[in-house]
Each structure stands twice: as C-alpha cells, then as structure tokens.
C-alpha positions as protocol buffer text, in pm:
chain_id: "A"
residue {
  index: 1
  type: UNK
  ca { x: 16163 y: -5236 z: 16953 }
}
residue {
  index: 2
  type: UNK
  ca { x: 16255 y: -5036 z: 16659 }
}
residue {
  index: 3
  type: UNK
  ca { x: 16387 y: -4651 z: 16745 }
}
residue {
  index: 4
  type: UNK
  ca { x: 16412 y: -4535 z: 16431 }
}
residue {
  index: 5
  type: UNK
  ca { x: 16231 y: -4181 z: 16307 }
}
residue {
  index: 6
  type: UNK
  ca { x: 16006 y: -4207 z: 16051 }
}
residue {
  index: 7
  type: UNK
  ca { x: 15873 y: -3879 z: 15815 }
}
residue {
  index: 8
  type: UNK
  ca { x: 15502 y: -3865 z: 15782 }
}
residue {
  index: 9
  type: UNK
  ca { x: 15602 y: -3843 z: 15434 }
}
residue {
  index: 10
  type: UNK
  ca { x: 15739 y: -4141 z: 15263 }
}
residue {
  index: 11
  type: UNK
  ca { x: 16116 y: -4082 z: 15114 }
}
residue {
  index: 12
  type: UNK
  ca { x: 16132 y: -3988 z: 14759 }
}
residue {
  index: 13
  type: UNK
  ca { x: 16143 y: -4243 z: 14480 }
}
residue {
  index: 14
  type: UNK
  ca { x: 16491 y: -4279 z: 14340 }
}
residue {
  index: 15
  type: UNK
  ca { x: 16534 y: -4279 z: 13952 }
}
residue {
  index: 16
  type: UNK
  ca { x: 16900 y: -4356 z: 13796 }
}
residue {
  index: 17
  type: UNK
  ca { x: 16879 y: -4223 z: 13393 }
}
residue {
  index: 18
  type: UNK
  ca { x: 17168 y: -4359 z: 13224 }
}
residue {
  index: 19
  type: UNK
  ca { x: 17402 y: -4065 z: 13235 }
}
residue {
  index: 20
  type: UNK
  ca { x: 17353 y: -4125 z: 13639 }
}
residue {
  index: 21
  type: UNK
  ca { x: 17507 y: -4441 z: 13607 }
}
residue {
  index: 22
  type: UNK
  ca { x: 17835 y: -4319 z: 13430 }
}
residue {
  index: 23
  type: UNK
  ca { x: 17839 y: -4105 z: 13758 }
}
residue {
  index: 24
  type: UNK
  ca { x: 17812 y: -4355 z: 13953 }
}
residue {
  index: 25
  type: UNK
  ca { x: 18122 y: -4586 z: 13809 }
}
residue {
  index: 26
  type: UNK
  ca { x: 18345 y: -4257 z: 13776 }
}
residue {
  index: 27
  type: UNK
  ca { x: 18266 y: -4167 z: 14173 }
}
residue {
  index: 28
  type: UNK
  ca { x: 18208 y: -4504 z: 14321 }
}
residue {
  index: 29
  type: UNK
  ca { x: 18517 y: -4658 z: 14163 }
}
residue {
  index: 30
  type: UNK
  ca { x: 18780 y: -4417 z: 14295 }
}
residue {
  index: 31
  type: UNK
  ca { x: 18585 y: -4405 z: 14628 }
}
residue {
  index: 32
  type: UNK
  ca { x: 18598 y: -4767 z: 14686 }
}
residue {
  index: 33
  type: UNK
  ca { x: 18966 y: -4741 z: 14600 }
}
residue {
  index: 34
  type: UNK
  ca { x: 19007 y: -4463 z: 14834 }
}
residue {
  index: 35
  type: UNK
  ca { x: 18795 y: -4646 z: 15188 }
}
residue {
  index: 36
  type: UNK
  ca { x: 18883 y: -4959 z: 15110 }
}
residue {
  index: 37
  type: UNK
  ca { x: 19267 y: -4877 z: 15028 }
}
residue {
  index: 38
  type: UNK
  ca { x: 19263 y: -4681 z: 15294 }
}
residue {
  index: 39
  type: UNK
  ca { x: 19093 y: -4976 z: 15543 }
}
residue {
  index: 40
  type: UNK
  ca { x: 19391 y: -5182 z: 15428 }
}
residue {
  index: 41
  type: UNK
  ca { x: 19663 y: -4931 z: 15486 }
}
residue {
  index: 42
  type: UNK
  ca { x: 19532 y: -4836 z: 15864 }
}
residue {
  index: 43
  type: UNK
  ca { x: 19484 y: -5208 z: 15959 }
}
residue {
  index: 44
  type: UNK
  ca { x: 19863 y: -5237 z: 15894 }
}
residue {
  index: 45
  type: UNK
  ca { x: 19967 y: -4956 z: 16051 }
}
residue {
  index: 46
  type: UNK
  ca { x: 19752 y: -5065 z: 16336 }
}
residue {
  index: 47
  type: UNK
  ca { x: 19947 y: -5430 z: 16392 }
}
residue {
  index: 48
  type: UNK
  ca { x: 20225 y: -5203 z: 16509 }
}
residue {
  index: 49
  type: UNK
  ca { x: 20041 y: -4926 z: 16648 }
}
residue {
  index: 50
  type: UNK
  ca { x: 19856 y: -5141 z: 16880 }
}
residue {
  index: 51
  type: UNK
  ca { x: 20149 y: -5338 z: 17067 }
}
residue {
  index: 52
  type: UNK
  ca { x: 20341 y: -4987 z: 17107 }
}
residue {
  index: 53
  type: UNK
  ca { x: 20053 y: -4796 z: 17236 }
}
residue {
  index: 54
  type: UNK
  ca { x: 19765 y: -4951 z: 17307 }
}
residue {
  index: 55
  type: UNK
  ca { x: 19416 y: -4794 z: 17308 }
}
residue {
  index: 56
  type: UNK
  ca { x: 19594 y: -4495 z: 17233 }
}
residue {
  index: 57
  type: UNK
  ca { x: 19595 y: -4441 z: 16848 }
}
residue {
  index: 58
  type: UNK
  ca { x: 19881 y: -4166 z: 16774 }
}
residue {
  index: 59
  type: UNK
  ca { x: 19921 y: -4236 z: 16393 }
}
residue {
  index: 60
  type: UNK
  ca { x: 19567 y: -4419 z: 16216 }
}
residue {
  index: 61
  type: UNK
  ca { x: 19330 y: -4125 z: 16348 }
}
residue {
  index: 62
  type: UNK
  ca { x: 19487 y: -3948 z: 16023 }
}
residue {
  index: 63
  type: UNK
  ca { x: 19434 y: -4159 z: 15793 }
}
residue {
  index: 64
  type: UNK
  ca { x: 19041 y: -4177 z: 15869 }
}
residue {
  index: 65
  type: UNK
  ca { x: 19072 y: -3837 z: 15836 }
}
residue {
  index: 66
  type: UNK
  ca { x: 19231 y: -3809 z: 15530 }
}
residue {
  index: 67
  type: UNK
  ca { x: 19006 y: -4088 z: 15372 }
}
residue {
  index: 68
  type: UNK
  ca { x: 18687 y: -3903 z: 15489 }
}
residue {
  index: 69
  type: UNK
  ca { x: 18769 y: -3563 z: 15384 }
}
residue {
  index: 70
  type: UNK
  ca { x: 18870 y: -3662 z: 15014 }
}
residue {
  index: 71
  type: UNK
  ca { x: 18572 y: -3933 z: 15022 }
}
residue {
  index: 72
  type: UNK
  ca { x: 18403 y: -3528 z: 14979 }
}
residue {
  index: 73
  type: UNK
  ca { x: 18590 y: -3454 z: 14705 }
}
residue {
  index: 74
  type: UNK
  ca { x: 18558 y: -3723 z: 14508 }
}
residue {
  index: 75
  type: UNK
  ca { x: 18178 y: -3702 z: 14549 }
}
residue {
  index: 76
  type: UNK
  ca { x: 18186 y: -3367 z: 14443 }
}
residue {
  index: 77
  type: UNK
  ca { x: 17993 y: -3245 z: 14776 }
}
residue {
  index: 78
  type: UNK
  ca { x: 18119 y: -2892 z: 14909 }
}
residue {
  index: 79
  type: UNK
  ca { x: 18263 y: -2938 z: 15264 }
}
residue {
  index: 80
  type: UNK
  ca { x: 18317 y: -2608 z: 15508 }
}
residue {
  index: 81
  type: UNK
  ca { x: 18280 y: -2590 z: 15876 }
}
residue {
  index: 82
  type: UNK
  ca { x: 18266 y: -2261 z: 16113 }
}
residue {
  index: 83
  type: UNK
  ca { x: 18357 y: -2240 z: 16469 }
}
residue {
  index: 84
  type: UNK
  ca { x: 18674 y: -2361 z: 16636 }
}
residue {
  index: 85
  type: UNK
  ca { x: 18779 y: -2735 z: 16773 }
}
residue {
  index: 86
  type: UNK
  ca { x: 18802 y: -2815 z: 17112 }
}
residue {
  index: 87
  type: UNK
  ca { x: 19173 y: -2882 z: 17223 }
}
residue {
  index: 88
  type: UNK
  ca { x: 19030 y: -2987 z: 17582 }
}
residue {
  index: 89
  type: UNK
  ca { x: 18974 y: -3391 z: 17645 }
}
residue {
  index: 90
  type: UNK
  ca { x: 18633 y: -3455 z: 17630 }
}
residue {
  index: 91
  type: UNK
  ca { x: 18325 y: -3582 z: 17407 }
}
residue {
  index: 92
  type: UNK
  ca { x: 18132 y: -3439 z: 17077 }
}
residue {
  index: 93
  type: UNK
  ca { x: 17769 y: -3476 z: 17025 }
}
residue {
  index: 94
  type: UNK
  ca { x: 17606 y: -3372 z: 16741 }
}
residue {
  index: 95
  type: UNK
  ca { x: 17261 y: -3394 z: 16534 }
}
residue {
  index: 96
  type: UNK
  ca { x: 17274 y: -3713 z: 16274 }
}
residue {
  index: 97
  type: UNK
  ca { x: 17097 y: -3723 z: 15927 }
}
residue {
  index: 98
  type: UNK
  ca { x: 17263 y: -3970 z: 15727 }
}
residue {
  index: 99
  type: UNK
  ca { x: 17564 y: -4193 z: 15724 }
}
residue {
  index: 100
  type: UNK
  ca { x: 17715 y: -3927 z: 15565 }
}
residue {
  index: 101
  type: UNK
  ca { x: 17785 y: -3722 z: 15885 }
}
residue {
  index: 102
  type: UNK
  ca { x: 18027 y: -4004 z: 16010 }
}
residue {
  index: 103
  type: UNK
  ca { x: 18282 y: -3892 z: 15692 }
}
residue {
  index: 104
  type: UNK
  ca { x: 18199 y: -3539 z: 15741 }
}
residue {
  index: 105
  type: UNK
  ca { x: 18269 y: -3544 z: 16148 }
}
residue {
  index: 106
  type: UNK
  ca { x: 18610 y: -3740 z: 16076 }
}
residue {
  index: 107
  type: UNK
  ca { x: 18695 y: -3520 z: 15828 }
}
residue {
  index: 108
  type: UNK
  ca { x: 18745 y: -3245 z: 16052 }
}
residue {
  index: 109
  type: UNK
  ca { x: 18844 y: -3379 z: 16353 }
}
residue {
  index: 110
  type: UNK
  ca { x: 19005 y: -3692 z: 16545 }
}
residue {
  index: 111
  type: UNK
  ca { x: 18753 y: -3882 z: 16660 }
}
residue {
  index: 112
  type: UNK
  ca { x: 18592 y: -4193 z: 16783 }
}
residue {
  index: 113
  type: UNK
  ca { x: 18231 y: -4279 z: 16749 }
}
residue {
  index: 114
  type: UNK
  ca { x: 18015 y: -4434 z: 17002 }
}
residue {
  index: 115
  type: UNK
  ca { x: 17735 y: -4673 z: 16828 }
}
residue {
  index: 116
  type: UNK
  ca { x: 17473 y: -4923 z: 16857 }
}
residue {
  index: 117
  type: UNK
  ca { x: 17603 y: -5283 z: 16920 }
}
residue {
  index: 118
  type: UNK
  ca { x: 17444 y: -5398 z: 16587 }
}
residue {
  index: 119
  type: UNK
  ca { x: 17602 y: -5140 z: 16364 }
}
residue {
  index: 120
  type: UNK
  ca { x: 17929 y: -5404 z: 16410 }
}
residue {
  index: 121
  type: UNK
  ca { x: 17740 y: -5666 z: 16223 }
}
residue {
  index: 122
  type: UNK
  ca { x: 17664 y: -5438 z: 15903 }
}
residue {
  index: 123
  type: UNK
  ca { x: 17888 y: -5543 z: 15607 }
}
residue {
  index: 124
  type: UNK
  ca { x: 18089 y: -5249 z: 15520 }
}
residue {
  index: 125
  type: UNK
  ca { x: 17976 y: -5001 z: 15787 }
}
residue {
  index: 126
  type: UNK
  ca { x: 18059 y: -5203 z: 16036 }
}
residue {
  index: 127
  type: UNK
  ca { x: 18395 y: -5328 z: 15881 }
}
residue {
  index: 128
  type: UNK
  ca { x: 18529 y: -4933 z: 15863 }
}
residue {
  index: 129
  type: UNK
  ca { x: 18358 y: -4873 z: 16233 }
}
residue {
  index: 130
  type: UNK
  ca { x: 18538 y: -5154 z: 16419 }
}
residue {
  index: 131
  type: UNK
  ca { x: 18885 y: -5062 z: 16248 }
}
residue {
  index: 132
  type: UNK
  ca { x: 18854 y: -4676 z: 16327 }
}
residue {
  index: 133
  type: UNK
  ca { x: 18801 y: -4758 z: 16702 }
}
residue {
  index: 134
  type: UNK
  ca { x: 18414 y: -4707 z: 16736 }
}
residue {
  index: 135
  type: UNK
  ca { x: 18308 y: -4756 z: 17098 }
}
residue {
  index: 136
  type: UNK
  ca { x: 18011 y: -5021 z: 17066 }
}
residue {
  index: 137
  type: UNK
  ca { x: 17718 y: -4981 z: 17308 }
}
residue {
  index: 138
  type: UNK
  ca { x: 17417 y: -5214 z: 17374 }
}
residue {
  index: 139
  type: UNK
  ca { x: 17102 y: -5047 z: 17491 }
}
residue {
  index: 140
  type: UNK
  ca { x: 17108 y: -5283 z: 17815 }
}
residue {
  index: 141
  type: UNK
  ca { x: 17093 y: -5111 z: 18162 }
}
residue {
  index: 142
  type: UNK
  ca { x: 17245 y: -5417 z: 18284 }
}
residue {
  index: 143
  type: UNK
  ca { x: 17543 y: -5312 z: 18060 }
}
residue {
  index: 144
  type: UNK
  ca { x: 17559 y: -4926 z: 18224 }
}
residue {
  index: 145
  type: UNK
  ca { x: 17847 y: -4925 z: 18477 }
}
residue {
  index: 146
  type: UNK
  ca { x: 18076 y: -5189 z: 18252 }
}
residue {
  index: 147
  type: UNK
  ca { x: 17981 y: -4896 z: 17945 }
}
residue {
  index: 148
  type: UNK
  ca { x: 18056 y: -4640 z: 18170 }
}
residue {
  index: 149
  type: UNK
  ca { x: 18399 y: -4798 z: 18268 }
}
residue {
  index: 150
  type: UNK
  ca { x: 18483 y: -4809 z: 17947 }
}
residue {
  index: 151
  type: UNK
  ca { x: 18413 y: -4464 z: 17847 }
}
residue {
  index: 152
  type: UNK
  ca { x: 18582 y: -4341 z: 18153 }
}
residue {
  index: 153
  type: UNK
  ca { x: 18937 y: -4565 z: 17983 }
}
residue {
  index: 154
  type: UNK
  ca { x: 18887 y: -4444 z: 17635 }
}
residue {
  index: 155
  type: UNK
  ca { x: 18842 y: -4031 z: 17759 }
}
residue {
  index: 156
  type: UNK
  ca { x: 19142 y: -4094 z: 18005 }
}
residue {
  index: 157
  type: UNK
  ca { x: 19335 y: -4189 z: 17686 }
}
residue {
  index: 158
  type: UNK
  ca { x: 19262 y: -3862 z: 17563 }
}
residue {
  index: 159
  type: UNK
  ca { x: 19016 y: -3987 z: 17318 }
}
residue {
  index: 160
  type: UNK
  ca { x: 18737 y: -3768 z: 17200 }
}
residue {
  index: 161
  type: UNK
  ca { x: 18424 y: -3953 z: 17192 }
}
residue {
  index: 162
  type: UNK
  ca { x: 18124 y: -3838 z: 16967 }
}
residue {
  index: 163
  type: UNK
  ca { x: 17784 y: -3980 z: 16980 }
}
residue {
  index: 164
  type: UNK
  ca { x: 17468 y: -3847 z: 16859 }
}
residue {
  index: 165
  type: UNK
  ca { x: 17178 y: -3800 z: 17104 }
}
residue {
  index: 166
  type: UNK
  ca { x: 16891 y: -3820 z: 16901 }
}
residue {
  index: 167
  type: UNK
  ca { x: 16949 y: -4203 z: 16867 }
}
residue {
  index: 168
  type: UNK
  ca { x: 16832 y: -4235 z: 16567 }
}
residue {
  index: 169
  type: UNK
  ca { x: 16865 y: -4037 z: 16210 }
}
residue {
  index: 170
  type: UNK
  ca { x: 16625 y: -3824 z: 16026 }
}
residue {
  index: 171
  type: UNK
  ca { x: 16511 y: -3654 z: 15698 }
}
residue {
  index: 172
  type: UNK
  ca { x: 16824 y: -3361 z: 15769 }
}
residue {
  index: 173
  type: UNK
  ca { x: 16510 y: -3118 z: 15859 }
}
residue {
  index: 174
  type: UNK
  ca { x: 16510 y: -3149 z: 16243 }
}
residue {
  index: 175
  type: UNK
  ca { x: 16686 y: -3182 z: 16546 }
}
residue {
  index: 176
  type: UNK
  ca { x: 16533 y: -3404 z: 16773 }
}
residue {
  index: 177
  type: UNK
  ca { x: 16544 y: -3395 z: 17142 }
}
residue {
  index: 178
  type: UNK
  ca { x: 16831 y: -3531 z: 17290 }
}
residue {
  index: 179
  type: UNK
  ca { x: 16827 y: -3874 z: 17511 }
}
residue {
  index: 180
  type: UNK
  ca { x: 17041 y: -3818 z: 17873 }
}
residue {
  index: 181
  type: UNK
  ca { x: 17167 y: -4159 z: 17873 }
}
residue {
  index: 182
  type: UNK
  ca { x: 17502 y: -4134 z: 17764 }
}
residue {
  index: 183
  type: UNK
  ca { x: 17544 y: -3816 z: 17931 }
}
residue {
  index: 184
  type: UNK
  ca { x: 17573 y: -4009 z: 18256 }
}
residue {
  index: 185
  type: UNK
  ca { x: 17904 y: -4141 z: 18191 }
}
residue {
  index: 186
  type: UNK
  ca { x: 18075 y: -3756 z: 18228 }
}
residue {
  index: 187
  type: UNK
  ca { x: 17945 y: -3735 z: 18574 }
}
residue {
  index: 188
  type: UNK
  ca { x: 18187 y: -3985 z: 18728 }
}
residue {
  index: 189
  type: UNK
  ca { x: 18348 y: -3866 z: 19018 }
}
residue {
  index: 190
  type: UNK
  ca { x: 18675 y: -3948 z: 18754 }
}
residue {
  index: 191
  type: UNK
  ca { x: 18559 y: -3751 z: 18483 }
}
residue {
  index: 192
  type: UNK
  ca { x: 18349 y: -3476 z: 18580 }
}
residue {
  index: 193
  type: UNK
  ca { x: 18576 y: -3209 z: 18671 }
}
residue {
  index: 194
  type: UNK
  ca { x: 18829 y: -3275 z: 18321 }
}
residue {
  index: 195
  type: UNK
  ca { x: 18595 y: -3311 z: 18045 }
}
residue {
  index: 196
  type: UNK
  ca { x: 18406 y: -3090 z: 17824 }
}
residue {
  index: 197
  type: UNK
  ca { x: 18149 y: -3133 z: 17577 }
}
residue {
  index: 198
  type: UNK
  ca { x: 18141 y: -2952 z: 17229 }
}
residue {
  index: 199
  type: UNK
  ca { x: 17790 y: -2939 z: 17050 }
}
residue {
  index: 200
  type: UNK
  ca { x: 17809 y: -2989 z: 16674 }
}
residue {
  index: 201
  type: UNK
  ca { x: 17537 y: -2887 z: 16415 }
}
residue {
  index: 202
  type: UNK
  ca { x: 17585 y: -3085 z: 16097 }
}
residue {
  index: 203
  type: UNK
  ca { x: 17357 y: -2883 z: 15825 }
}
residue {
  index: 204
  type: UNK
  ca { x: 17315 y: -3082 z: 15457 }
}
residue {
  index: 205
  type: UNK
  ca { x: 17207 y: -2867 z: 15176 }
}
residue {
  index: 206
  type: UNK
  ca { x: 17085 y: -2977 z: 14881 }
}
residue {
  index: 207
  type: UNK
  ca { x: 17192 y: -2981 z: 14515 }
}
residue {
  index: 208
  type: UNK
  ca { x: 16994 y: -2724 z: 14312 }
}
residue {
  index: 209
  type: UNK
  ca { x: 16604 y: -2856 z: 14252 }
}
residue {
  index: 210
  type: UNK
  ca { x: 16634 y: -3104 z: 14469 }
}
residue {
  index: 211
  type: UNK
  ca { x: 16390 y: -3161 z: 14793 }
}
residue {
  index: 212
  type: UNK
  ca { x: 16574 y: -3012 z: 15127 }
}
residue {
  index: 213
  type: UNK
  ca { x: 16579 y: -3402 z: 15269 }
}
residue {
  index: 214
  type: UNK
  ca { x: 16779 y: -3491 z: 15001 }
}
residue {
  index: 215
  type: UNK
  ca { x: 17097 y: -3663 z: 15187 }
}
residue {
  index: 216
  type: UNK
  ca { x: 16864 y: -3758 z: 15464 }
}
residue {
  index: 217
  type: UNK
  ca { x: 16853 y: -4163 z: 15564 }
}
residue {
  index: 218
  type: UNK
  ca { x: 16615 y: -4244 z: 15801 }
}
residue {
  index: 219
  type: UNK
  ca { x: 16368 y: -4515 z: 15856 }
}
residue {
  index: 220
  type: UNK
  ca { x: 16366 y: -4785 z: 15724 }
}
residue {
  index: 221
  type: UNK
  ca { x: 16568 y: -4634 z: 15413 }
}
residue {
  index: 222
  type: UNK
  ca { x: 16858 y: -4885 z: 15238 }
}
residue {
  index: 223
  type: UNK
  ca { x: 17198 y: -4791 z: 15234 }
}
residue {
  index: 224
  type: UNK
  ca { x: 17292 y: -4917 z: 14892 }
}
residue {
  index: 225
  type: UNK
  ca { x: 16969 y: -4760 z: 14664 }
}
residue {
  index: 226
  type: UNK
  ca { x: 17084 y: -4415 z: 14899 }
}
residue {
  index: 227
  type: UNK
  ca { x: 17433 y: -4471 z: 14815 }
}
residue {
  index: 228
  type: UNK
  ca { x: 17376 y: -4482 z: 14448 }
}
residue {
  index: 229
  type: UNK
  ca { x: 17122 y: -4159 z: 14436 }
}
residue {
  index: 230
  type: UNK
  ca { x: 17440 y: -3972 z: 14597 }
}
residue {
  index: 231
  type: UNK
  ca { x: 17666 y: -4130 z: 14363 }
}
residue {
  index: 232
  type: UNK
  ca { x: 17402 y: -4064 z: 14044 }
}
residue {
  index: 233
  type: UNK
  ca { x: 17317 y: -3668 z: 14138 }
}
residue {
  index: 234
  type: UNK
  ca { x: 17484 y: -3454 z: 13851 }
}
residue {
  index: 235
  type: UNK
  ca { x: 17491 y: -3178 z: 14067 }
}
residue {
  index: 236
  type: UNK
  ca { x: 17581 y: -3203 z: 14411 }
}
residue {
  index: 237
  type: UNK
  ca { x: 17517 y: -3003 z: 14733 }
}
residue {
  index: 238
  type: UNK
  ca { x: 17722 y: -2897 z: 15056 }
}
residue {
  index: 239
  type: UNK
  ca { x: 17775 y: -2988 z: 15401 }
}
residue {
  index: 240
  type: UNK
  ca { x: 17822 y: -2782 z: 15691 }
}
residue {
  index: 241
  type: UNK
  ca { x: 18008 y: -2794 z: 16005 }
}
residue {
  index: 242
  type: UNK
  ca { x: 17887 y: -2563 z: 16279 }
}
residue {
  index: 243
  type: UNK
  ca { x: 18133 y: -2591 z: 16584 }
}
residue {
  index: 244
  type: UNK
  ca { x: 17966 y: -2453 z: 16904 }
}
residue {
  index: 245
  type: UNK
  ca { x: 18182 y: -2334 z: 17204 }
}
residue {
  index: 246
  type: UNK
  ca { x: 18275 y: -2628 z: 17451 }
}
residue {
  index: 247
  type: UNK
  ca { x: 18069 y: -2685 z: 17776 }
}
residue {
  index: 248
  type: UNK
  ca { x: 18204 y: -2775 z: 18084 }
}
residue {
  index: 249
  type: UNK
  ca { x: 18063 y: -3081 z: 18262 }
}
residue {
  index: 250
  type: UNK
  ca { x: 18126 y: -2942 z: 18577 }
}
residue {
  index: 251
  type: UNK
  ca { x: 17882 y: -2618 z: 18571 }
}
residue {
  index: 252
  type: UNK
  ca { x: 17574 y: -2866 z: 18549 }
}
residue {
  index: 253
  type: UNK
  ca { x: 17375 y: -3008 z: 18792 }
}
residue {
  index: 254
  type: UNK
  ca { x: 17328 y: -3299 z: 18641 }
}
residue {
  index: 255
  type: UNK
  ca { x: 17263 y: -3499 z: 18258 }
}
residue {
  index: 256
  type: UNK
  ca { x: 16934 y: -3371 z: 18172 }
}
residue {
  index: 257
  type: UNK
  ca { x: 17089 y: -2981 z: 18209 }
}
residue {
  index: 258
  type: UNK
  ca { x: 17369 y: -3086 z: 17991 }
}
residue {
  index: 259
  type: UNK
  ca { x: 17226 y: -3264 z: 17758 }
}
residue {
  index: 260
  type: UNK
  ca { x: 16947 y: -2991 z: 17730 }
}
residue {
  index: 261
  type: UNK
  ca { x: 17200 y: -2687 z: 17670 }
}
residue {
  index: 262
  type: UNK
  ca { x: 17401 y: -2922 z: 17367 }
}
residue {
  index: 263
  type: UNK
  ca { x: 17073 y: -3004 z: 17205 }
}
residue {
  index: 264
  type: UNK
  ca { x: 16953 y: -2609 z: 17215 }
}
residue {
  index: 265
  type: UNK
  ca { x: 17316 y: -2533 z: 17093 }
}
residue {
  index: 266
  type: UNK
  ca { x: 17324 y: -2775 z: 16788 }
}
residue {
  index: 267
  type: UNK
  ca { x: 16947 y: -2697 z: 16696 }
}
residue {
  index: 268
  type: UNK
  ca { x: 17060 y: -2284 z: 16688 }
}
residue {
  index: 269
  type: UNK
  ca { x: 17328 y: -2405 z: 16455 }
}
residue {
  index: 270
  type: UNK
  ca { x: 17095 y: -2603 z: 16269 }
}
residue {
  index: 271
  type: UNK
  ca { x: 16855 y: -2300 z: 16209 }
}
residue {
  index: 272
  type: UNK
  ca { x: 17135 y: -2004 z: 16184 }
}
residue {
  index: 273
  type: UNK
  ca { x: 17446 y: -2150 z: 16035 }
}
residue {
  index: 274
  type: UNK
  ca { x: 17612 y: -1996 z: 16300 }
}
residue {
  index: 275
  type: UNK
  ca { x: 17799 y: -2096 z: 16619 }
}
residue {
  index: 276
  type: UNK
  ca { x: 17587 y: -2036 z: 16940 }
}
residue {
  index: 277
  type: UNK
  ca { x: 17717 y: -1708 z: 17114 }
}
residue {
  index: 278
  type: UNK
  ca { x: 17810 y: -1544 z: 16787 }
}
C-alpha cells in the first residue's frame, strides 16, 4: 500500500538554464566533499566508539551535526531556529516536508531518527541513515513489542529519538494529522514517568518568486531531479526551527491525547512562527 501524500496539484516542472548548472557543480561539489568526507570520518571514529561505549554515541553525534549545519551554508539556505532544546531524555516529533528537514533537525540538535525499514535500502539516504544511528521500523504489528523494546534501550541510553507523525511528507504547506502509533512506545510502565516529548515545527520559505512548495518532496517526487532544482536556484530561501515547550508523557491519559497536543503544537508553529505558549 503506498502512504505517501499526494497534492491535487501536480509538482512544478523543473527547468536547469545553463547558469543553474554552474550552481550546481560549485554547491554539489563541496557538498559531496563535505557528507561524504564526513560519512568517512564518523565511520572511523565509530570502530572505536562502538567497542568503548556501545549504543551510546558520545563523540559521532557532532560530527552529523557539524556536516548538516554547514551542508546549509554551502547551499546558501538561511538557517535560524526559535525556542529552547530540551535537556530532559526523551523523543522529538516534528512535521516533515522534504529530505531536507533531516539536515536541518541534526543541525540543531543530537539526534537519532526513527524511519521506515525501506529507507535502509536507498543508495545514499540510506548509507548516511544507517551510519548516524537511525532506528529502523517496519510497519508490522507483529513487530510492535520487539520495536517497542528497542525504543525503550535506545531512550534508556539517553538517546533522543525523533520521528515524524504524519508518516509521510508533503508540499511544506500543511501539517497533517498525526498517527498514535509510535506514541505507544512512551507509555511503558519503564518509560512513562522519565520521558518527555518536544514538538518541532519545521517552516521552509521560499526563495523570492518562487511557489511557497518550493523545497517540498512528496509523492511520488525523485530525489535526484529535486536535488538538482535546490542545487540550480540562484537565489535561495530559509528554514525555520520552531522549538515548542516539552510535554510530559506522564500528564496524558493515553497516545491519542499526546499525540493530539504535539500535532496542535507543531501546526501553531507552522502558522505563527512562534513557539506555542509565547
């Protein structure tokens, strides 16, 4: 069954002139050079960090970090965020629009992504995810308490988990409601009373004249003709970070109240550009 949203609209046609191909060999060159380099440099780093420690990860969480948030730079897309990190263990959810909001979450914070089995099986994505630690799902109910088990290890570790709700991605214009499922795994009689959950909005705004949608991937969209229209834009846009205030698991009945409250908290963002509460 295929999950993914589709716009009533089809996406718009993507036309490289020439002078959008020079862009694209003076961004994608040094950007390749910076993931890949940087891929290299944390799977070495990781030979030792895993015997010491583990599942804990206390050094190659910063270099994602580092990669992502100059991956921004080098595109020439303005990056800011508002609101404050959680410090508390827990998860982050959050709205998703493109495959850009992976580089922009990182960028900001230490994190591990929860995904879609498949995702591991994409070249390149899936490279990058299974060397940053993404936490790899199947959409099995058979598969629900071993899942849940292994959340439960990873957030024990002190890992913060982010996952986005929707389950699928859109055009950037929406925030869809949120699915429950993977709220289940914070109810544990282990977890329920430590962790807390912070709502993210992640708002993409376009380069001047260009459609609102324009760093949206959704669909049945390609990553490498999207790639290339990023790489190509002579003017670029912004993303935005809206951190919302954390909510503990423990003042709600049950998943469908807490997954409710994150998805009206990341849609306010969404709307405002502003935290919820402020």
């Amino acid at each position: 069954m295929n999950i993914s949203w589709h716009s009533e609209d089809p996406p718009d046609p993507i036309r490289i002139p020439f002078a959008g191909w020079l862009l694209v060999l003076l961004r994608g060159l040094p950007l390749a050079l910076l993931v890949f380099g940087g891929l290299a440099i944390l799977l070495m780093v990781r030979l030792a960090e895993r015997p010491l420690f583990g599942v804990r990860r206390p050094v190659t969480p910063f270099i994602t970090q580092f990669v992502c948030r100059n991956a921004f730079r080098l595109l020439g897309i303005n990056y800011r965020t508002r609101g404050g990190l959680m410090r508390r263990n827990g998860a982050v959810v959050a709205n998703h629009s493109s495959w850009l909001d992976i580089f922009a979450l990182n960028a900001r914070k230490r994190i591990y992504f929860v995904s879609k089995a498949e995702v591991a099986t994409w070249p390149g994505i899936g490279w990058l995810a299974q060397a940053t630690g993404t936490v790899f799902i199947e959409r099995n109910p058979k598969k629900a308490r071993e899942q849940a088990e292994l959340f439960e290890q990873r957030l024990l570790a002190g890992h913060k988990l982010l996952f986005f709700p929707e389950g699928t991605s859109t055009d950037g214009l929406r925030v869809l409601p949120f699915k429950t499922t993977l709220f289940a795994a914070f109810f544990t009689k282990e977890l329920r009373e430590q962790l807390h959950v912070q709502p993210v909005s992640v708002r993409f705004l376009p380069p001047k004249g260009e459609p609102d949608r324009f760093y949206g991937w959704w669909g049945d969209m390609d990553f490498g003709p999207h790639l290339l229209k990023i790489l190509a834009a002579p003017r670029q846009g912004a993303v935005e970070l809206i951190y919302h205030p954390p909510l503990k698991v423990s003042d709600f009945p049950d998943r469908k109240s807490l997954a409710a409250k994150a998805a009206e908290m990341v849609r306010f963002g969404h709307e405002t550009g502003r935290p919820a509460g402020n």
